[in-house]
N, C-alpha and C positions, 0 to 999 in steps of 0.2 A: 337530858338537858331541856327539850320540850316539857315534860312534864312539869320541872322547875318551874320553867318560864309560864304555863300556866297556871300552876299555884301564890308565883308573883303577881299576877294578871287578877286572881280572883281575889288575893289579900287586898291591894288597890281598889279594887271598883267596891268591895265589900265596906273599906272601912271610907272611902268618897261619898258613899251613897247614904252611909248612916251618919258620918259627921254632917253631911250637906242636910240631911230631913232633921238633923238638931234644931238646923236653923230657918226650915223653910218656908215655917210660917210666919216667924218673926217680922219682917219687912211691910207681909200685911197688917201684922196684929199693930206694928207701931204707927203704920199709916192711919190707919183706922182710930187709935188711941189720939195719936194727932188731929186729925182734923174733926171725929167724933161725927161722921157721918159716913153712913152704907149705901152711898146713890153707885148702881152697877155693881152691888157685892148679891149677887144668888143665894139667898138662903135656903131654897129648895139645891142649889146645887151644892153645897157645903154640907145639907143634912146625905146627900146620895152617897158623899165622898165620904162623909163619915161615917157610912152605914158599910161601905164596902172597905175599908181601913179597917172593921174589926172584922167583919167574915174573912178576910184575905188570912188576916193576921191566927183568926182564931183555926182557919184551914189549916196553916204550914206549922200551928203546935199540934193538932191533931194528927196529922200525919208525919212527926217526927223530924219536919226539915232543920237542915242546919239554923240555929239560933241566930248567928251571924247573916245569916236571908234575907231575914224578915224584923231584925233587929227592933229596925229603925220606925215600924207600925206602931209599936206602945207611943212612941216617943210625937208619931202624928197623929194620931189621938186625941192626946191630950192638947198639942196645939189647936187643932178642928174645937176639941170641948170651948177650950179659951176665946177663941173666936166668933162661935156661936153663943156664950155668953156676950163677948161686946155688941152682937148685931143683936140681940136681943134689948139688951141697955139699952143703947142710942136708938133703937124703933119704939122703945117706951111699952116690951113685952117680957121683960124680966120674971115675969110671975109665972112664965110658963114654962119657964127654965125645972122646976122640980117635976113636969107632966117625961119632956123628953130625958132627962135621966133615968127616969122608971123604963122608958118603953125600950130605953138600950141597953141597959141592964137586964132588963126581961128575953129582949131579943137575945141576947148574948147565951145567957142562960138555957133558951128555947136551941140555939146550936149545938149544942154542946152535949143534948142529948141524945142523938145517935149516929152512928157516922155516915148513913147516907142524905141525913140533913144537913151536914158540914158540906155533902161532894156536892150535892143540889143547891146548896144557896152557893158556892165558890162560881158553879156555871151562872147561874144567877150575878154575881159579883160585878164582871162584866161588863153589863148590861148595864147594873147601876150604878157603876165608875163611871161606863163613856155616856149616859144619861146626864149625870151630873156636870161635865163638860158640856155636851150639849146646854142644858141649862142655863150655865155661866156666857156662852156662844150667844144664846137667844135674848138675854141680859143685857147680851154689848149692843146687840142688833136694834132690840129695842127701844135703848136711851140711845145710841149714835154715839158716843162719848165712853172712854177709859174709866170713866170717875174715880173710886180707890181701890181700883185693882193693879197690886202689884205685879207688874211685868216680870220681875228680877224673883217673885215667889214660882211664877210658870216655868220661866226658863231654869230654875235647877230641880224643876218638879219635871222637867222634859229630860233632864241627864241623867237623876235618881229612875226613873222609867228606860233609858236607854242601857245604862248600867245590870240591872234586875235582868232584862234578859239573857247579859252575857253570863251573870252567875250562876242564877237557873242552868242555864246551858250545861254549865261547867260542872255543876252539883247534883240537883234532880233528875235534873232532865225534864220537869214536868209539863207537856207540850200546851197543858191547858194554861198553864199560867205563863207562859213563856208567849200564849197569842193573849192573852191579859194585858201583858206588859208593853207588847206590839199595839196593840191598839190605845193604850192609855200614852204613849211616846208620841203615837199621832196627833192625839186629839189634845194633848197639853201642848206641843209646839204649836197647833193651830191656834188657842186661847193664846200664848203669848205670841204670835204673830199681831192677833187680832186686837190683840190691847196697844203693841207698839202702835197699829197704825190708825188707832183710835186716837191717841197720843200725839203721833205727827199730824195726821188731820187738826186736830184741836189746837194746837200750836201755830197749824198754818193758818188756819181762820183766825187768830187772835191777831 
């Protein structure tokens, strides 16, 4: 009966975590689409997250994890790609858009060649997931204001993060990524703290 109930436990958080990363760029990508301006959107923190979205993704094909895992990385990807074209459009650098296609395609390419480059850039991954938070963090610090960062994109990028740990748990086991997930749960509920109350500040002063 335990067993059940953790196979029910894992089917849940598995298919929450991938239906929610369907969506979890969306709110920014339409903010952003709407008002057509990046004041507080991190481009160096959007390239870190993007750069660690595919070594994560390209690690758990490498090493055989369940498909239902890690699903939901192709799918943030492509949103991160969509995004970083619009911040590129509306800063008026669209032309440099065909330089980082090559260099992540190349990267991509360059992992995949042996497996102790997949294990080395994964501990590397880390680093530059919660780099890219920081980033975003230093952004808000910066301007003092929320500007178009979606709160409601952090907060179900804080559950898809809290979720991932319990499945790992439940599946691999893999301690490395399971302190991945720990530390990326922190540091996204801290970004969407940090925007909420960029937000009610800005509101208060008006």
């Amino acid at each position: 009966m335990k067993a059940a109930g953790s196979f029910v436990l894992l089917d849940v958080l598995n298919i929450s975590a991938t239906l929610i990363c369907m969506i979890l760029k969306l709110p920014q990508i339409a903010l952003l689409a709407t008002v057509k301006c990046t004041k507080g959107v991190s481009i160096r923190a959007l390239l870190l997250e993007l750069t660690g979205y595919i070594v994560f993704a390209t690690y758990q094909k490498h090493h055989g994890s369940p498909i239902a895992t890690y699903l939901e990385y192709p799918i943030l990807v492509v949103q991160d790609s969509i995004l970083l074209l619009l911040i590129l459009h509306y800063d008026g650098n669209l032309r440099l858009s065909p330089i980082y296609s090559v260099v992540f395609v190349v990267g991509w390419q360059l992992l995949t060649l042996q497996g102790w480059i997949i294990d080395l850039a994964l501990s590397l991954c880390t680093v530059l997931s919660g780099s890219s938070k920081f980033a975003q963090l230093w952004c808000l610090w910066a301007s003092g204001e929320a500007g178009q960062i979606s709160a409601l994109t952090w907060g179900m990028a804080t559950y898809t993060c809290i979720a991932r740990i319990f499945t790992t748990i439940l599946t691999t086991g893999d301690l490395q990524v399971v302190l991945r997930f720990c530390v990326l749960t922190a540091l996204n509920g801290w970004v969407c703290l940090a925007v909420l109350y960029y937000r009610w500040r800005g509101k208060k002063l008006a």
